[in-house]
DRENGULO-340782 format. One record per residue (C-alpha): residue in three letters; x, y negated, z. Coordinates in pm, whole numbers, plus 50000, padded with zeros to 5 digits. Each point is the difference from the previous one (the first is absolute). Layout:
# DRENGULO-340782
alaXYZ...
This chain:
# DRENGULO-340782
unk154183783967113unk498694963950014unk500015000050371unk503794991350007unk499804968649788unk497524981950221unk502634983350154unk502754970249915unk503154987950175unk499804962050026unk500564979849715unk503634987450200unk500905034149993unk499565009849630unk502794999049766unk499274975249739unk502075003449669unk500744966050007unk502925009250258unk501025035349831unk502795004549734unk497525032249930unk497015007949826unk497865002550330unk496825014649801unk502185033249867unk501155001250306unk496815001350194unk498325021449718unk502635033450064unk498825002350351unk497135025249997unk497685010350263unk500355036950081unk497365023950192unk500495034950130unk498245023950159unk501235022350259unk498895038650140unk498664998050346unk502245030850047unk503094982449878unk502874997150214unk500084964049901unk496134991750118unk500174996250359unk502644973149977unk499514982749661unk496215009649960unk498375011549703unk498964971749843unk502824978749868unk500234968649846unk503284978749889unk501684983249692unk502925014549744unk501914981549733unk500335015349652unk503515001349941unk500165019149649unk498465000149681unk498215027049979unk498024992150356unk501845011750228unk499554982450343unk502254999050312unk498504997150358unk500495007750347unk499655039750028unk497655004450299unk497514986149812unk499885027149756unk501635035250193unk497385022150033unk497894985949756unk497465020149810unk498314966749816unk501854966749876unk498494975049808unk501234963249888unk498814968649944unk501464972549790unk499714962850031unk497985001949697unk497375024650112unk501135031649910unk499565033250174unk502115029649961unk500485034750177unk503415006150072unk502475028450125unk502824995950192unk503535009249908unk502385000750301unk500004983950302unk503894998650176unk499645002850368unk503884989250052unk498824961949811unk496545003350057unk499284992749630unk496795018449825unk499814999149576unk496445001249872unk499015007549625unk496994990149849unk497635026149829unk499854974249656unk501184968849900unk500744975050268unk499324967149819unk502654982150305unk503044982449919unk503465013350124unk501774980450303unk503615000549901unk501695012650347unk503004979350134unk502855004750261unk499034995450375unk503595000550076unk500524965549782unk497324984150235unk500784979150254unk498194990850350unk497994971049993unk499675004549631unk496304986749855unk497915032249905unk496425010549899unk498425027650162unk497355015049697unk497055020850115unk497265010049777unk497144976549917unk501634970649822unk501944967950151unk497095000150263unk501775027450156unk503694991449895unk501944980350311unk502614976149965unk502825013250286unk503274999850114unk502625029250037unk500834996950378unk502305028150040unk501765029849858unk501015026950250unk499385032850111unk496815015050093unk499425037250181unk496515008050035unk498545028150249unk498845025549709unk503755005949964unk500884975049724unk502954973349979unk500894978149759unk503454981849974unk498244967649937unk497094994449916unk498004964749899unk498094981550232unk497654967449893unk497764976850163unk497104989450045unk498345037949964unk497965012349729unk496975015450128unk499805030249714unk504055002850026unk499815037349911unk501235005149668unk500004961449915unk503264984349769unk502384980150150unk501574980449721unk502634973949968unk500194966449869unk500975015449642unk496555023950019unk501835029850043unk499155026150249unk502005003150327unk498195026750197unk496695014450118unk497524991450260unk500595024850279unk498534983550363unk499084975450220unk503044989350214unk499914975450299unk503274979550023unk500925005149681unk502674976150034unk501705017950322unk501194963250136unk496864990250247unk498174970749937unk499335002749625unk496945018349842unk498505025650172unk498725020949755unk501245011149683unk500335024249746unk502525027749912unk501105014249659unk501715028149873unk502824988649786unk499565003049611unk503855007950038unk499295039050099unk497735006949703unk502285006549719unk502385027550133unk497265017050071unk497264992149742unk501245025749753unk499665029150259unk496454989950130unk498534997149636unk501825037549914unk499775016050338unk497414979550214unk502644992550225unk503914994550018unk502345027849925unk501565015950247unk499045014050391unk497264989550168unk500604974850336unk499865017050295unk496634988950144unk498845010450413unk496474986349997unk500624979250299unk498794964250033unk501994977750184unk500514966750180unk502434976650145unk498964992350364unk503174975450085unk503035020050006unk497635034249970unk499095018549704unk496255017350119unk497775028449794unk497354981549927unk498525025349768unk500485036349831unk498905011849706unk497665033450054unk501905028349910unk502594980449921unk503575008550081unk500834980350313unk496685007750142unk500465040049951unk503424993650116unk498514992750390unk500494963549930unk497204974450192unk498454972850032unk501674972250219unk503755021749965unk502734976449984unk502155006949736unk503574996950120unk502355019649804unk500515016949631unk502545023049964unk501654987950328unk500064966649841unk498374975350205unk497624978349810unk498584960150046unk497454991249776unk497535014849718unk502104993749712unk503305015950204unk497695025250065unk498815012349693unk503114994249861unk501765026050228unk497605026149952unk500405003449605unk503785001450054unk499265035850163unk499255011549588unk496454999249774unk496925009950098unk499975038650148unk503234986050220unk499875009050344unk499844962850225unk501025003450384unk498294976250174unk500724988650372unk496984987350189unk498624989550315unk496715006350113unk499064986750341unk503344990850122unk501405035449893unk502795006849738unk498745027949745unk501535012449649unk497845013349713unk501105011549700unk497874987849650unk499915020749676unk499024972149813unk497935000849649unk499354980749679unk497044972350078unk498875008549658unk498905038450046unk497744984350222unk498004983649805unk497435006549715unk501334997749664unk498054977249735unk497975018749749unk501585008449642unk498814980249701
């Protein structure tokens, strides 16, 4: 694994503790590298490969470690890595495709301290923060919180409002964003541009999940492996804006929309006779027609001409491969 620390953020960029009301080392010591290794034959592969490499933070005593969860569906191996050297396989626990959270435990001790998590909510734009990826302060970056707002992503996924920092770290999956107290305020998730939204500020950025989500839902994913209740109504169809136009720009194989006669290039008009403008409207609209099994009518147009298929849409997870038992 000593292929990812071959590399160091300027010294300008570093946090230095000398500016930090926090211990920085603790800090920088709970991120852990994590590994996984994927099934060719995984649903997963195609998209997010086999090979997979990103950071967690270990956010309990007893090891466990939160991350971003497309690092670790589908897995079939996990190991992590501590600041310190150590190597440990791992299985993972739950991954929550409504947050996009994935829990990890390690097979034995994981000698990592625990990052206390904070309150996203209580942080305000323009706020100092420190984004915390595995490998020491080398690979910690001093940033700024640029904006909180929403976010709708094309593998049907919104959040309300999520975090967005700049300048971007490079290994954002799974990385800590903590605040100026050292307490966590979400997970690395991607690599925006704009992250600002306002023109003519940084042009690259990063966006996290919001720490904020993790507790209503932590109990469930450590019992259950995911929330309680109904599955989200998932279609399988990959989207994007194209100005005022929502385009398929994917489809899942054998996934719902595809089976349903949806295709590439359709523009999605309607749901449910509800006319739609934008991803997050969108996806939105389509799990207010019930959980996963609901039947979605979608109104498209494909080459000019107005067409209506009707989606009997699934859970995302009975899709996938489940992680072995330990």
């Amino acid at each position: 694994m000593s292929e990812t620390t071959r590399w160091a953020f300027p010294e300008n960029l570093q946090p230095k503790q000398a500016d930090l009301r926090f211990n920085l080392q603790a800090a920088l010591d709970a991120a852990v590298l994590l590994r996984t290794e994927v099934p060719e034959d995984a649903f997963t592969a195609s998209t997010l490969g086999t090979e997979r490499v990103g950071n967690g933070v270990v956010i309990r005593a007893d090891g466990l470690v939160l991350t971003i969860g497309y690092l670790i569906t589908e897995a079939t191996s996990i190991w992590l890595a501590t600041n310190a050297g150590q190597v440990l396989p791992a299985h993972a626990v739950a991954y929550d495709q409504v947050t996009g959270f994935g829990l990890v435990l390690p097979l034995g001790r994981l000698d990592a301290p625990v990052l206390a998590r904070g309150s996203a909510a209580a942080a305000a734009v323009r706020d100092d923060v420190v984004v915390i990826g595995h490998g020491g302060r080398a690979h910690a970056l001093q940033a700024e919180l640029v904006a909180k707002r929403e976010f709708a992503g094309y593998w049907e996924y919104v959040l309300d409002e999520a975090l967005f920092t700049a300048p971007p770290h490079p290994q954002w999956g799974g990385a800590a964003l903590v605040d100026g107290d050292g307490l966590l305020l979400g997970i690395g998730s991607l690599l925006v541009q704009d992250p600002a939204a306002l023109g003519g500020g940084a042009q690259q950025g990063n966006m996290f999940v919001p720490i904020d989500l993790l507790d209503p839902i932590l109990d469930d994913m450590l019992s259950l492996g995911r929330p309680r209740g109904p599955a989200r109504a998932w279609l399988g169809m990959y989207t994007a804006e194209d100005g005022d136009r929502i385009v398929v720009a994917g489809l899942a194989t054998g996934g719902p929309a595809e089976l349903a006669g949806v295709r590439l290039g359709d523009v999605v008009a309607e749901v449910g006779g509800e006319r739609v403008a934008g991803l997050a409207a969108l996806w939105r609209v389509v799990w207010r027609q019930g959980p996963a099994g609901a039947e979605v009518p979608l109104g498209l147009l494909r080459n000019g001409a107005a067409r209506q298929v009707r989606v009997r849409t699934a859970d995302r997870n009975d899709f996938l491969k489940k992680p072995p038992l330990h």
